[in-house]
C-alpha positions as CSV (number, residue, x, y, z in Angstrom):
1,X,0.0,0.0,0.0
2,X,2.7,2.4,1.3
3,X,4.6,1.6,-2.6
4,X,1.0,1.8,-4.2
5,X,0.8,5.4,-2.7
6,X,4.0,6.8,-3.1
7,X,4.0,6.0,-7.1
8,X,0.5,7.6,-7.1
9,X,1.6,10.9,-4.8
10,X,2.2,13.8,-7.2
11,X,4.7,15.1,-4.5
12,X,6.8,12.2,-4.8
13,X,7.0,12.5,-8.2
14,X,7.5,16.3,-8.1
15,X,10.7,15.4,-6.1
16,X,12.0,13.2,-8.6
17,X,12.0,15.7,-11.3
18,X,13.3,18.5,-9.5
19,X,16.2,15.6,-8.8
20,X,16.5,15.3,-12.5
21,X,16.5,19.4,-12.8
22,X,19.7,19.2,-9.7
23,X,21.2,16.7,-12.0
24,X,21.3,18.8,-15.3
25,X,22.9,21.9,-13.8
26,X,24.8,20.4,-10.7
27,X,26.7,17.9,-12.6
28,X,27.8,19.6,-15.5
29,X,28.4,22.7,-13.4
30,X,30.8,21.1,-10.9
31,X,32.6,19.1,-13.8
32,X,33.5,22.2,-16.0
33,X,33.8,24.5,-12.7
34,X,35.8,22.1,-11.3
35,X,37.9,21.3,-14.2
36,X,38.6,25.1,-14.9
37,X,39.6,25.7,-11.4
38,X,42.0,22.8,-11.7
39,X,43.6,23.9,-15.2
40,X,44.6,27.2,-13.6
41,X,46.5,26.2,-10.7
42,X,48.3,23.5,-12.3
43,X,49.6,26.4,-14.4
44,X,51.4,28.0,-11.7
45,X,50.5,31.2,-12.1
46,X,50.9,34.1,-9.5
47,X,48.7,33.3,-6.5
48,X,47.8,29.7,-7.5
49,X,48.5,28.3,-4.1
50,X,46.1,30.6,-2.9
51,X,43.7,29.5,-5.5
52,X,43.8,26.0,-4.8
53,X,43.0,26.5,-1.0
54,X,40.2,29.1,-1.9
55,X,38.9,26.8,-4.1
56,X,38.9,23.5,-2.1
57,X,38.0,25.7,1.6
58,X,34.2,25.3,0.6
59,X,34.3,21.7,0.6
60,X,34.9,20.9,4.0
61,X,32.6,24.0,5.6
62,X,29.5,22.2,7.1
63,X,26.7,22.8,4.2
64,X,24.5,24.2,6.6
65,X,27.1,27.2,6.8
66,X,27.2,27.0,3.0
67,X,23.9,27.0,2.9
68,X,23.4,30.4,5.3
69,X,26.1,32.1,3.4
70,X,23.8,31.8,0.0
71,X,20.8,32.3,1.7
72,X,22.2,35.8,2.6
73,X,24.1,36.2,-0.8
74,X,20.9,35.4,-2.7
75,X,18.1,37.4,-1.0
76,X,16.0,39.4,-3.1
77,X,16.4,42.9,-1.4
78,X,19.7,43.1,0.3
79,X,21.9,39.9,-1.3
80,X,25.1,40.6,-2.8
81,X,24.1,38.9,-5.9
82,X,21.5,41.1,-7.1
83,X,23.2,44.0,-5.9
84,X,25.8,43.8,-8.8
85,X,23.3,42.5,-11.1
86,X,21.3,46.0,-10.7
87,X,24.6,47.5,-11.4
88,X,23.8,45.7,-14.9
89,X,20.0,46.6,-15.3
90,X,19.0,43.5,-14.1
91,X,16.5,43.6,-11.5
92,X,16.2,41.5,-8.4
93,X,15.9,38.0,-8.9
94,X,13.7,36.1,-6.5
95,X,16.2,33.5,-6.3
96,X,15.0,31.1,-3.1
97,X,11.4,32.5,-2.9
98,X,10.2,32.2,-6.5
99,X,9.1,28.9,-7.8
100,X,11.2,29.6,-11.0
101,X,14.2,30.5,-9.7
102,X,14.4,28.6,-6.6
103,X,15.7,25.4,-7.9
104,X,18.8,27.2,-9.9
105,X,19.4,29.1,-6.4
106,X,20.5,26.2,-4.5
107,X,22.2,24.5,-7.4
108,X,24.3,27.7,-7.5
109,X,25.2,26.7,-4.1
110,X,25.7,23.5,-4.5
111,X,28.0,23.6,-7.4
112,X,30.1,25.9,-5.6
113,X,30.1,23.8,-2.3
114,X,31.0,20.6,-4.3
115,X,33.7,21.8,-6.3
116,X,36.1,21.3,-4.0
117,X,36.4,18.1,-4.8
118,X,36.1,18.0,-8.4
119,X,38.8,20.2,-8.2
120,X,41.3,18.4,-5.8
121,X,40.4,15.1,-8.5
122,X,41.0,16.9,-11.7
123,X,44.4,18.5,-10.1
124,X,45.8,15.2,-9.6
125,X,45.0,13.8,-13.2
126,X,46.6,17.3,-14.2
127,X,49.4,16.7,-12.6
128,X,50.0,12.7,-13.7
129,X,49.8,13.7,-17.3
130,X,53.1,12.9,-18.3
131,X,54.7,16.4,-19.4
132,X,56.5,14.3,-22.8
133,X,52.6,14.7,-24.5
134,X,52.2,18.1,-24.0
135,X,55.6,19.1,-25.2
136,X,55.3,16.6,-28.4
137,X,52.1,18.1,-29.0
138,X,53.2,21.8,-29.1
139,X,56.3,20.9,-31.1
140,X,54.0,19.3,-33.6
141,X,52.1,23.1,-33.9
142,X,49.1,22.0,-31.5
143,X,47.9,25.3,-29.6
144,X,46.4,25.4,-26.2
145,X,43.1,24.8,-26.9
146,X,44.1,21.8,-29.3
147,X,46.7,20.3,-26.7
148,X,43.1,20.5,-24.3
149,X,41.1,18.6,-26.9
150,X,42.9,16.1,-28.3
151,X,45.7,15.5,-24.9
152,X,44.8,16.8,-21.8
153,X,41.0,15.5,-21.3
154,X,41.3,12.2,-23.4
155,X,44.2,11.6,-20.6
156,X,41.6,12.8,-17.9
157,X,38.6,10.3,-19.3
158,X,38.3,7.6,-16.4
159,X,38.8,10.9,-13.7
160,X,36.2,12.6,-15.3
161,X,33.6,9.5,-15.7
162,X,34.4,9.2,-12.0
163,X,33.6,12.9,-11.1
164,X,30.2,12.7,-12.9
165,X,29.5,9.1,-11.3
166,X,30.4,10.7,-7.6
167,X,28.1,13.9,-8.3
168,X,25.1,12.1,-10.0
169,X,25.1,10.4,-6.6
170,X,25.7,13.6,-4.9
171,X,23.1,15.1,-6.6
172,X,20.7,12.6,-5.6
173,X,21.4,12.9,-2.2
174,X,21.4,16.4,-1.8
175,X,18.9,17.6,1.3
176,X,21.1,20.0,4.0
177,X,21.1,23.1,1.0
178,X,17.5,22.2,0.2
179,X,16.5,22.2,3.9
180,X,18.5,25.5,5.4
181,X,17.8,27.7,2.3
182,X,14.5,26.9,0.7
183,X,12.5,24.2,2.9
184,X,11.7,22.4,-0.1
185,X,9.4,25.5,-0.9
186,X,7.9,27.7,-2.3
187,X,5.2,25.3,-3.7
188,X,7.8,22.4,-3.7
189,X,9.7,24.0,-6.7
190,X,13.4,23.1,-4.9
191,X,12.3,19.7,-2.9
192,X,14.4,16.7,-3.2
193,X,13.5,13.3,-2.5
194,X,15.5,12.8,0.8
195,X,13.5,15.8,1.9
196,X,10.3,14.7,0.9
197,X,11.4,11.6,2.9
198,X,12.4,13.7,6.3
199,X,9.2,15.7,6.6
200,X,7.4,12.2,5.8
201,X,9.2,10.1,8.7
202,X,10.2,13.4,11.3
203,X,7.6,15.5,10.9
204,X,4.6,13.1,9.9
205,X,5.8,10.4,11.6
206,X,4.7,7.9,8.2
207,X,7.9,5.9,8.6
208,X,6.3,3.0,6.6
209,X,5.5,5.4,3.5
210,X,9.2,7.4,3.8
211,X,10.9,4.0,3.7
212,X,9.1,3.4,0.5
213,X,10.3,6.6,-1.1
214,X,13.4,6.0,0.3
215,X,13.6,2.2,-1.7
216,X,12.6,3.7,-4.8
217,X,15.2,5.8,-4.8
């Protein structure tokens, strides 16, 4: 009965998509964020050792800190965010209180709280490349971008299939954000399934139907 329900609940299935929505702009957003990040600090530019701590800090801060920092960044009237953007002659964005927008404003989050690791991933592929490549490539003529294409990320294939596997799963998972910034609202636009689950075991007390969901998934 509880399985009978749960595939009939249009919440349930509400949660599902908006995991699918987390999935199409979390996962490609941490991959290429992540991969960027990592190309410029194994270049060894000025202030790259800076860079790499900046940009792996945010993955061991709690995500409910990550997700009070956005929550303040993104608020319609006084967030950082839309401050610049008016500086542009874009008005404020709703971002966590629109059901449009809401879903994007705690994937921004999320990308930049799982980078982190991405980064620290692609970095060490970076670096295992062996340099003899590279420098045949660019004798042969190959520019940067062609020494990208065609060296560097055939090289980084199984790190990269293993980034997307980890954030996929990630993705799936994904309820501190969700629950500090949003509360699955406003009319379920950001809710994820292992939300939908906590309200339906903590807060209803159905532990019988939230151990269905949480099978299906």
């Amino acid at each position: 009965e509880n399985f009978r329900e749960a595939f009939a609940d249009e919440w349930v299935i509400n949660t599902f998509k908006n995991a699918l929505l987390y999935g199409l702009i979390i996962v490609p957003g941490v991959s290429i964020c992540g991969l960027t990040a990592a190309l410029f600090v194994n270049q060894n530019w000025p202030l790259s050792s800076i860079a790499r701590t900046l940009f792996f800090a945010p993955y061991v801060v709690s995500a409910t800190v990550i997700g009070l920092i956005w929550v303040w960044l993104l608020d319609t009237q006084f967030g950082l965010i839309n401050h610049y953007l008016g500086y542009l002659g874009i008005p404020n964005i709703e971002w966590l209180t629109s059901t449009e927008w809401s879903l994007v404003g705690v994937s921004i989050a999320s990308i930049w709280w799982d980078m982190g690791l991405a980064f620290i991933l692609f970095l060490a592929a970076l670096q295992d490349i062996p340099k003899d490549l590279t420098e045949a490539a660019t004798v042969d003529g190959a520019g940067r971008f062609q020494r990208l294409f065609f060296v560097t990320l055939p090289m980084m294939r199984p790190v990269i299939s293993m980034v997307v596997t980890l954030q996929m799963i990630s993705t799936l998972r994904i309820f501190s954000q969700v629950y500090v910034m949003t509360n699955g609202g406003p009319a379920g636009s950001s809710d994820s399934p292992i939300h939908y689950i906590y309200k339906a075991a903590i807060v209803r007390h159905a532990f019988g139907y939230a151990s269905a969901i949480a099978i299906i998934l």
